[in-house]
Phi, psi and omega in degrees: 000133178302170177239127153269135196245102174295127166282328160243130178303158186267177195259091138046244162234116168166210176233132181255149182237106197234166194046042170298155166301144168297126196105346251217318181322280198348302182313298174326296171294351171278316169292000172254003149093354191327338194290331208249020196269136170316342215243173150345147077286124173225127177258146160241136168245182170036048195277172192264144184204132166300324162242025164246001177081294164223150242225132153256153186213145171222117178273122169244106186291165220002073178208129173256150150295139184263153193324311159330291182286011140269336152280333207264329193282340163281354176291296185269345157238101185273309178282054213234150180247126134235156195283070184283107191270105182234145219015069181070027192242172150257114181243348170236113175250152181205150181279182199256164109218190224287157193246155197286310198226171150229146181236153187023043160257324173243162186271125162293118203283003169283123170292323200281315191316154184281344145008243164002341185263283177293149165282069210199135198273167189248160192208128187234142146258150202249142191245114180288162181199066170069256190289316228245190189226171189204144157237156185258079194281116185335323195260312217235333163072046167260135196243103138317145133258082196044286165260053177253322188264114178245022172222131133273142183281162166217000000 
């Protein structure tokens, strides 16, 4: 019989975000403002995952996300799961999805948009494009791709 081993410890209470693309947390936590959360945040990166090979995960204890910030988390991981944990059990798991738009989450990377200019929040809309995704920014109508967006608001 195998031995099972947790590579991260479990949570309490709080929310887990499992199957990021690998690389990706770092991100995830800015945008979701995580460093400054009181509580645990414990990340995994490049963890081994059967069917993504390799995995990023992040738990953030006594915190639920709110739709927003689950949308926000789909831009950069779309296959991604979470996970509501309350006295160690999972009791709501669900995959994430892409939501039609975003709004003030990314700096749009055309230097020219009025994004950029203006004091005006930005709004992108998503194109799925199989695992990844390309956005669309509302003002300048230049189409992204995942690493293209090197800013968030936060």
């Amino acid at each position: 019989m195998k031995e099972k081993k947790l590579l991260v410890n479990a949570i309490k209470n709080g929310t887990v975000i499992d199957h990021i693309t690998a690389g990706s947390a770092l991100k995830i936590i800015r945008i979701l403002n995580l460093a400054s959360h009181e509580k645990v945040v414990t990340v995994g990166l490049n963890l081994p995952s059967k069917s993504m090979g390799r995995k990023d995960l992040i738990k953030v204890a006594e915190r639920e996300l709110s739709p927003d910030e689950v949308s926000s988390v789909a831009i950069l991981a779309p296959q991604a799961s979470i996970n509501i944990v309350k006295n160690y059990e999972i009791v709501k798991k669900f995959k994430i999805k892409l939501p039609e738009k975003i709004e003030s989450v990314v700096v749009c990377p055309n230097p020219k948009c009025i994004t950029n200019h203006e004091p005006m929040a930005s709004v992108f809309f998503i194109l799925p494009n199989g695992k990844h995704i390309k956005l669309r920014c509302k003002y300048c109508e230049k189409v992204f791709g995942h690493d293209d967006i090197r800013e968030y608001r936060v």
